[in-house]
ChimeraX commands (.cxc) that place a marker at each C-alpha (Angstrom):
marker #1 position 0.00,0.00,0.00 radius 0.5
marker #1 position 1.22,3.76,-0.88 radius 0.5
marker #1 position -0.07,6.78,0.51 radius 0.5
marker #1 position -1.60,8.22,-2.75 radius 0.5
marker #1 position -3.88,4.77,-2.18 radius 0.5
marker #1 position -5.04,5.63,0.90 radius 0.5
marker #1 position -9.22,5.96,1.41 radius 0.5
marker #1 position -11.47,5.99,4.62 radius 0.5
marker #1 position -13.43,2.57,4.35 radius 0.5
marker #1 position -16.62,2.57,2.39 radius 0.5
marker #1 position -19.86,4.07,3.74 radius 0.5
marker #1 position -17.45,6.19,6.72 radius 0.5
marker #1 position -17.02,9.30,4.93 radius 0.5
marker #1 position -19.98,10.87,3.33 radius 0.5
marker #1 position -19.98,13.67,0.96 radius 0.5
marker #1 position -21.64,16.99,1.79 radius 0.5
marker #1 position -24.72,17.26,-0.22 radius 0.5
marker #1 position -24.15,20.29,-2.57 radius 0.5
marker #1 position -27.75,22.39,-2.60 radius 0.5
marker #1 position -28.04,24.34,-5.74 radius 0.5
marker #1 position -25.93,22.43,-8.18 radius 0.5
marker #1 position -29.09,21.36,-10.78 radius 0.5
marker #1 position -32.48,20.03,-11.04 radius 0.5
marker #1 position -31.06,16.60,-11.29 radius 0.5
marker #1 position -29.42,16.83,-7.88 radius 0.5
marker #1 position -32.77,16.74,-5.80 radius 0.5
marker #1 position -31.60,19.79,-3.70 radius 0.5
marker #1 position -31.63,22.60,-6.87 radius 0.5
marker #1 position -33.22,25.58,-6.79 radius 0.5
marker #1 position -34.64,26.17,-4.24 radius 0.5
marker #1 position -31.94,24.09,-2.06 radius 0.5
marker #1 position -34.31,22.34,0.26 radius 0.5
marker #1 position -35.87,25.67,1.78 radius 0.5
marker #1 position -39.47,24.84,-0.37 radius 0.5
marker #1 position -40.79,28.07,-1.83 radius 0.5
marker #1 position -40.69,31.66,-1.74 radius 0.5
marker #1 position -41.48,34.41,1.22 radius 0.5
marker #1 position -39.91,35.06,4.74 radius 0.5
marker #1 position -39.37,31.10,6.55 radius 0.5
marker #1 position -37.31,30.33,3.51 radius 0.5
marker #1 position -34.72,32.77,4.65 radius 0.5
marker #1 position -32.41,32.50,7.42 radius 0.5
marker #1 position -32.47,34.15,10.50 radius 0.5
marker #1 position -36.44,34.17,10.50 radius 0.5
marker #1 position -37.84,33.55,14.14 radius 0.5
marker #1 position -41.90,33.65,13.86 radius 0.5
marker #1 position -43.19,30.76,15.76 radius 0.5
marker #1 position -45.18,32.58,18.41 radius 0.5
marker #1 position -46.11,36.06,15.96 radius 0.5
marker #1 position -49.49,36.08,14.75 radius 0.5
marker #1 position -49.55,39.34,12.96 radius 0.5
marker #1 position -49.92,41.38,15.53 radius 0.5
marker #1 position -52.56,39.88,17.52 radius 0.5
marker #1 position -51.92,38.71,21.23 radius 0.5
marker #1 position -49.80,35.19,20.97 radius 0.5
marker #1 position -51.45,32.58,22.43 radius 0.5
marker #1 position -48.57,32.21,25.03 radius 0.5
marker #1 position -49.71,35.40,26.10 radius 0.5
marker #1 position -53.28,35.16,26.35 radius 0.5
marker #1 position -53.24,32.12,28.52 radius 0.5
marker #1 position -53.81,32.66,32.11 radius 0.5
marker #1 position -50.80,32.50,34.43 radius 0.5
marker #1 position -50.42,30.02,37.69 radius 0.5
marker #1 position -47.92,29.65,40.26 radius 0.5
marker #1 position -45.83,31.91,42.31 radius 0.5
marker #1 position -41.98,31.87,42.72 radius 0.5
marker #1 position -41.17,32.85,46.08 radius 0.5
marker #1 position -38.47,35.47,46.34 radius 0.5
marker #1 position -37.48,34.65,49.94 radius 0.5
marker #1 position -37.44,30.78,49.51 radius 0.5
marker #1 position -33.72,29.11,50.53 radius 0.5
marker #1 position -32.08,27.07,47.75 radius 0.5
marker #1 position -30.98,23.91,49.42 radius 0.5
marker #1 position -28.45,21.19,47.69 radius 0.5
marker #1 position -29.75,17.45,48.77 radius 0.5
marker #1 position -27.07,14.76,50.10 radius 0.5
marker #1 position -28.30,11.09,50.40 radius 0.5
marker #1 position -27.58,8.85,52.84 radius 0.5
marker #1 position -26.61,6.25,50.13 radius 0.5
marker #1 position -24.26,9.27,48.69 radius 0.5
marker #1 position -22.67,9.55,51.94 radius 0.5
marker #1 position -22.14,6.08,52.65 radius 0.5
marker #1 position -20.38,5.77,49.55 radius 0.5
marker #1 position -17.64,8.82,50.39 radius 0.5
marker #1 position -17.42,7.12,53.42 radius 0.5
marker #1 position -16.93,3.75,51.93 radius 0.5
marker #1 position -14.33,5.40,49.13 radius 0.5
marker #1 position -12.41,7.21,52.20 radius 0.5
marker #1 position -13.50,10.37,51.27 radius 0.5
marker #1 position -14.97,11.61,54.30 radius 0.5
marker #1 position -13.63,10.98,57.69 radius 0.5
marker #1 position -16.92,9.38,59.62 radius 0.5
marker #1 position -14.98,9.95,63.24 radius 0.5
marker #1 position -14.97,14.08,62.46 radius 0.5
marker #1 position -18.03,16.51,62.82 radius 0.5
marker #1 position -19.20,15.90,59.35 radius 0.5
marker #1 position -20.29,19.69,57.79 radius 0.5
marker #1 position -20.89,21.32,54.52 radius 0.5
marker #1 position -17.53,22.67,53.80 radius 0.5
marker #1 position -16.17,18.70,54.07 radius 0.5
marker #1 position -19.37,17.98,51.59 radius 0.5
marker #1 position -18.08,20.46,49.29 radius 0.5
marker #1 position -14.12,19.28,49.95 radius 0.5
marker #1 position -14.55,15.63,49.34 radius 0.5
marker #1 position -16.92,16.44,45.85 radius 0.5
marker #1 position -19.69,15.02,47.18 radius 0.5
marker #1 position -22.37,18.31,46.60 radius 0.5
marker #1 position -20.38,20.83,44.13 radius 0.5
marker #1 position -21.65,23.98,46.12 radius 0.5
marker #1 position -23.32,24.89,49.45 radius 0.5
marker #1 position -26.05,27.61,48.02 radius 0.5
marker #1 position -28.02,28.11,50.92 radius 0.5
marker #1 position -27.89,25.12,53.21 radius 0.5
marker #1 position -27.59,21.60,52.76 radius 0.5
marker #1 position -30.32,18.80,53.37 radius 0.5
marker #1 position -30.20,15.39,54.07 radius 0.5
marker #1 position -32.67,12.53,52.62 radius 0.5
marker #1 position -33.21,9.42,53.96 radius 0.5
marker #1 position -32.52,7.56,50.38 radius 0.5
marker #1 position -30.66,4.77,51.19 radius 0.5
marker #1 position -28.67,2.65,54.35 radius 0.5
marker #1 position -26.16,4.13,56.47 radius 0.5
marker #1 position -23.54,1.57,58.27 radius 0.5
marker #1 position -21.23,3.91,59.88 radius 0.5
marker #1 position -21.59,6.22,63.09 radius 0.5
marker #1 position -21.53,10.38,61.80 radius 0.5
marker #1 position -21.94,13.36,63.14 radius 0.5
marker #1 position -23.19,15.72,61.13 radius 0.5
marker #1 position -23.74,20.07,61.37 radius 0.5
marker #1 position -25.94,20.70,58.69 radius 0.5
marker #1 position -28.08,24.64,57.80 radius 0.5
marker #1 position -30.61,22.84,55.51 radius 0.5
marker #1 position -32.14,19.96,57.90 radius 0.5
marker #1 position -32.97,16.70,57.43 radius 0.5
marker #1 position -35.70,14.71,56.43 radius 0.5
marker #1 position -37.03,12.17,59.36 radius 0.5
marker #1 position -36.55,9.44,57.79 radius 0.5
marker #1 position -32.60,10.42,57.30 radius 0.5
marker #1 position -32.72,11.48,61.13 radius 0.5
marker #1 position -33.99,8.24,62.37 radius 0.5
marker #1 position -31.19,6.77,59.88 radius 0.5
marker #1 position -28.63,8.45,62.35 radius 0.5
marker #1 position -29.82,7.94,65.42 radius 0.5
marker #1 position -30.39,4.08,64.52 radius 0.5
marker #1 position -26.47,4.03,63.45 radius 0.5
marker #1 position -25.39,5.89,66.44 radius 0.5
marker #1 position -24.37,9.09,65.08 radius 0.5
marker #1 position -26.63,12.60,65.68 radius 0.5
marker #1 position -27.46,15.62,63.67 radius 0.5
marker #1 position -27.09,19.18,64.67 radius 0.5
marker #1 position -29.59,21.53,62.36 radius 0.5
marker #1 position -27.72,25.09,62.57 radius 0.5
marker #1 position -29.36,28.54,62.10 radius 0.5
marker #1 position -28.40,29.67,58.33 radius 0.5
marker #1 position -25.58,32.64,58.90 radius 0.5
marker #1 position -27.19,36.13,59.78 radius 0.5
marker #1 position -25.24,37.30,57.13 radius 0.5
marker #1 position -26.56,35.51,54.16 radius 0.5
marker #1 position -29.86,36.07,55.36 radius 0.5
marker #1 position -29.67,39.86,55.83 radius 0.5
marker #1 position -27.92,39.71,52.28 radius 0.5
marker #1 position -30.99,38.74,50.89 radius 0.5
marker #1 position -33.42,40.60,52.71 radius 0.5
marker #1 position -31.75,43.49,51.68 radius 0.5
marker #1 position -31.58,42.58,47.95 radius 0.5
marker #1 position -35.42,42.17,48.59 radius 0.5
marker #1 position -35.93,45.08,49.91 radius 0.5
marker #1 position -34.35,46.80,46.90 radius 0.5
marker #1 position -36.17,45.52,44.44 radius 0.5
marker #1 position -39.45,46.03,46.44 radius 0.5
marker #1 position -38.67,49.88,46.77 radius 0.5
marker #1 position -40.20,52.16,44.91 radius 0.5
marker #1 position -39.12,55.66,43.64 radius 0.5
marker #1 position -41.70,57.92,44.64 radius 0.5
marker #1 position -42.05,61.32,42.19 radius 0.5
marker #1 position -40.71,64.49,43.21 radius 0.5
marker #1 position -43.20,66.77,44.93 radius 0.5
marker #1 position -43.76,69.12,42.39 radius 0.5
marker #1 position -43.29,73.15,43.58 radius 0.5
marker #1 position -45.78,75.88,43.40 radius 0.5
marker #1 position -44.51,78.67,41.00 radius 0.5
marker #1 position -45.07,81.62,42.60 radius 0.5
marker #1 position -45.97,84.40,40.13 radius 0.5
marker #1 position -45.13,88.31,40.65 radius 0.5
marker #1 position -47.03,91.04,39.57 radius 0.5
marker #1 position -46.00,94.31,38.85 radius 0.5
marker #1 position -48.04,97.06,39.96 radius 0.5
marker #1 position -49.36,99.57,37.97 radius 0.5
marker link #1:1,2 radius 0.2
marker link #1:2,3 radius 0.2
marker link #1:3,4 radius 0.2
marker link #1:4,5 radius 0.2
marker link #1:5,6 radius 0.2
marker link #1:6,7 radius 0.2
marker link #1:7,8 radius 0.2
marker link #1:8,9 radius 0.2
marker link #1:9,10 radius 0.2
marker link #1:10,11 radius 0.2
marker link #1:11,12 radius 0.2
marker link #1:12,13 radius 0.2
marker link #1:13,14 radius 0.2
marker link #1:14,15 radius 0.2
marker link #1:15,16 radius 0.2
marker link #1:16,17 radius 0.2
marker link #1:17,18 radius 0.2
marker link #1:18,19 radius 0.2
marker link #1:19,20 radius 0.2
marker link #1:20,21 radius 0.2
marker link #1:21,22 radius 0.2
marker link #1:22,23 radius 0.2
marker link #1:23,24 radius 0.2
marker link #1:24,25 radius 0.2
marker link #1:25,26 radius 0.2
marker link #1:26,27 radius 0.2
marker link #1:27,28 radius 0.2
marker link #1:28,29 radius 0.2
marker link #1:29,30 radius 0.2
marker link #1:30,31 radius 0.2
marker link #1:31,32 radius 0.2
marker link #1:32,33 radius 0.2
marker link #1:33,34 radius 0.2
marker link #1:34,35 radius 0.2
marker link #1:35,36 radius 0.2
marker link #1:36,37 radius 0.2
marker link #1:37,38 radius 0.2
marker link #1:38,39 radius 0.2
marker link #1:39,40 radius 0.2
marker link #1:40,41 radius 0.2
marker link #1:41,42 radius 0.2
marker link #1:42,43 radius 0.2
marker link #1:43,44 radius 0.2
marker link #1:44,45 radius 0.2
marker link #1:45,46 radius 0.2
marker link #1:46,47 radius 0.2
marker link #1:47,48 radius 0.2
marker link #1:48,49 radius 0.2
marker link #1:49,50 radius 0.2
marker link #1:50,51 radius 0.2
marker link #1:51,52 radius 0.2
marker link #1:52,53 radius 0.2
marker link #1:53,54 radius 0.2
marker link #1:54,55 radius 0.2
marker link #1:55,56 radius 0.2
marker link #1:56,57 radius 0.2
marker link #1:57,58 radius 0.2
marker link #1:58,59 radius 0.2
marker link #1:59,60 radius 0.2
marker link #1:60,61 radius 0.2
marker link #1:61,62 radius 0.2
marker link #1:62,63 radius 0.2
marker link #1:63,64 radius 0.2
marker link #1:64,65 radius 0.2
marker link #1:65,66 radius 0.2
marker link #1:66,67 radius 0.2
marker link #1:67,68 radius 0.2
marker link #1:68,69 radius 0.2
marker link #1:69,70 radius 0.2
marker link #1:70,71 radius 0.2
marker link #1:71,72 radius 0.2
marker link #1:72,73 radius 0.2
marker link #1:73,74 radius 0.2
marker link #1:74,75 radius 0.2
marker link #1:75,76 radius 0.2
marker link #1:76,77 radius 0.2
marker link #1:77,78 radius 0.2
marker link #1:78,79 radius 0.2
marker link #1:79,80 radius 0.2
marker link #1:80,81 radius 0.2
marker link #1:81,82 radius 0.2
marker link #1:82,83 radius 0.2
marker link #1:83,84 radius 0.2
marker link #1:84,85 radius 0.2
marker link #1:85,86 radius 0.2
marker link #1:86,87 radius 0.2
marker link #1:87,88 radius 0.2
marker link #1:88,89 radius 0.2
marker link #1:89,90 radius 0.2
marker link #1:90,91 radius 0.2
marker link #1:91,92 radius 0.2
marker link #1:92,93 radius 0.2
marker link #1:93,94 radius 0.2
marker link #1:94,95 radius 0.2
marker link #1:95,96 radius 0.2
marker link #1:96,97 radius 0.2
marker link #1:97,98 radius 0.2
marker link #1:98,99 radius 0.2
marker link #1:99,100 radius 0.2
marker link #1:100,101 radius 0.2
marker link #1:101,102 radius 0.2
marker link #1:102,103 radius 0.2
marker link #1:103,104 radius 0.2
marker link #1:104,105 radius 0.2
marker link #1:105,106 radius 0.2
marker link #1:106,107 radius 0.2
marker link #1:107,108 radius 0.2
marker link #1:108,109 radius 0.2
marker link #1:109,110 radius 0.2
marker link #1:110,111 radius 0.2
marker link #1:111,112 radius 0.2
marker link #1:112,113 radius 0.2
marker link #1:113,114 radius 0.2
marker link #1:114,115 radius 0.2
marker link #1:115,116 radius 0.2
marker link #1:116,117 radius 0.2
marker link #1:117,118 radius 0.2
marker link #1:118,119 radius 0.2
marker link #1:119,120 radius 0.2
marker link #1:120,121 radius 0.2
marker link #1:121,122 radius 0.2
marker link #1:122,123 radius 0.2
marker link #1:123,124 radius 0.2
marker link #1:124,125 radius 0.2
marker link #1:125,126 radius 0.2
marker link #1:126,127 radius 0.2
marker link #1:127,128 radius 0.2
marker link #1:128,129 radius 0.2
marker link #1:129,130 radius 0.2
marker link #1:130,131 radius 0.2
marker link #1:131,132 radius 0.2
marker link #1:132,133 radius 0.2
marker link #1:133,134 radius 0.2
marker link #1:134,135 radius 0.2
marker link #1:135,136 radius 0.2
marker link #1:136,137 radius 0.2
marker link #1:137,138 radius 0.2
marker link #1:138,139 radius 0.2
marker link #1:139,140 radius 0.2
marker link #1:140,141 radius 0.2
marker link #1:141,142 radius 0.2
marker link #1:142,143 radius 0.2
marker link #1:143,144 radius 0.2
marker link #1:144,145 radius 0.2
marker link #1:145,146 radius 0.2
marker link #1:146,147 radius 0.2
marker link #1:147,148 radius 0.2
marker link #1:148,149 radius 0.2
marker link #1:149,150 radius 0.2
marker link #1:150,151 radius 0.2
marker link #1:151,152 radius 0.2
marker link #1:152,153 radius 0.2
marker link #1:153,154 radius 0.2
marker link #1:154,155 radius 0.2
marker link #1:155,156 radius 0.2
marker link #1:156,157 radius 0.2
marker link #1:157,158 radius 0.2
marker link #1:158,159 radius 0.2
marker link #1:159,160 radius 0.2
marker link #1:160,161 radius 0.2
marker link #1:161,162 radius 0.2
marker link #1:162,163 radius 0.2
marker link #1:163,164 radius 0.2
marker link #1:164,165 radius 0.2
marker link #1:165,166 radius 0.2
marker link #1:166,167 radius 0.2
marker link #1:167,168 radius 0.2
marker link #1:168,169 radius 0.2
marker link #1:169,170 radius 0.2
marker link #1:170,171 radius 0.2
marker link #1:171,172 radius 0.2
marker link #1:172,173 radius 0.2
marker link #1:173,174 radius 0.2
marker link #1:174,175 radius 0.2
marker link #1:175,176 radius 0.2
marker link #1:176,177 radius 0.2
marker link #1:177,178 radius 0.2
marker link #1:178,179 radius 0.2
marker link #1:179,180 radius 0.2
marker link #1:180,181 radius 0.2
marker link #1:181,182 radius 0.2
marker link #1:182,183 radius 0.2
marker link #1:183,184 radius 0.2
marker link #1:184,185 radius 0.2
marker link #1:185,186 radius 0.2
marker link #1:186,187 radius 0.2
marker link #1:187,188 radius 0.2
view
């Protein structure tokens, strides 16, 4: 074998299809796009305009509420934990916290707390200091192995931080009082 005889194996490599090469191609003309007017151009994006009259999107009725105050946890399993303990991650004689979650990879962040589910067995003895809680399943879990949880107050700080970024967006700027122009007239 030479180089100049060298070829991918049959069926690998496809060729590009050309558009606009001929009638005879399948893809001439109008290159695959169908017929004339605006979706046959690029850059076209339509799907919820219908000519000016409300979208439908916007004329249904909406539900729900998203509360502005409400913590954003990160859940832990026990069958999670059991297997950084199992894998020597996490050291089951220390206080197990969140900054040892985060440390051994077992959650990737804190956010606002972390909470424990009961999904799963857990062998081994633990302490853990958690902000999140626990469900009572996973607390019963615990106890039944020997270990306890302590449920800690979130940090004043984080929740001032968003009280106050609540409070900003709540306030309102009220208009300027508007002043009396007092008018002088000249005697005659």
């Amino acid at each position: 074998m030479k180089l100049n005889e060298l070829k991918p194996k049959d069926g690998s490599a496809k060729k590009k299809i050309r558009v606009g090469r001929g009638i005879g191609s399948g893809k001439g003309k109008t290159s695959g796009k169908g017929q004339k007017g605006q979706k046959s151009r690029s850059g076209v994006a339509i799907k919820g305009f219908e000519g000016g009259q409300m979208p439908l999107h916007m004329r249904m009725p909406k539900r729900g509420f998203n509360n502005p105050f409400a913590r954003q946890l990160v859940t832990v399993s026990l069958a999670r934990l059991q297997e950084a303990i199992d894998t020597k991650k996490i050291d089951p004689k220390a206080v197990i916290d969140e900054d040892m979650l985060v440390q051994a990879k077992v959650i990737r962040r804190k956010r606002d707390g972390v909470r424990l589910l009961g999904n799963g067995d857990l062998k081994t003895k633990i302490d853990m200091k958690l902000t999140g809680g626990a469900t009572k399943s996973a607390i019963s879990a615990v106890e039944k192995a020997g270990g306890k949880i302590e449920i800690v107050e979130p940090s004043k700080k984080v929740a001032k931080a968003k009280s106050e970024k609540a409070a900003v967006k709540k306030e309102v700027k009220k208009p300027a009082a508007k002043k009396k122009a007092t008018i002088k007239k000249a005697d005659a």
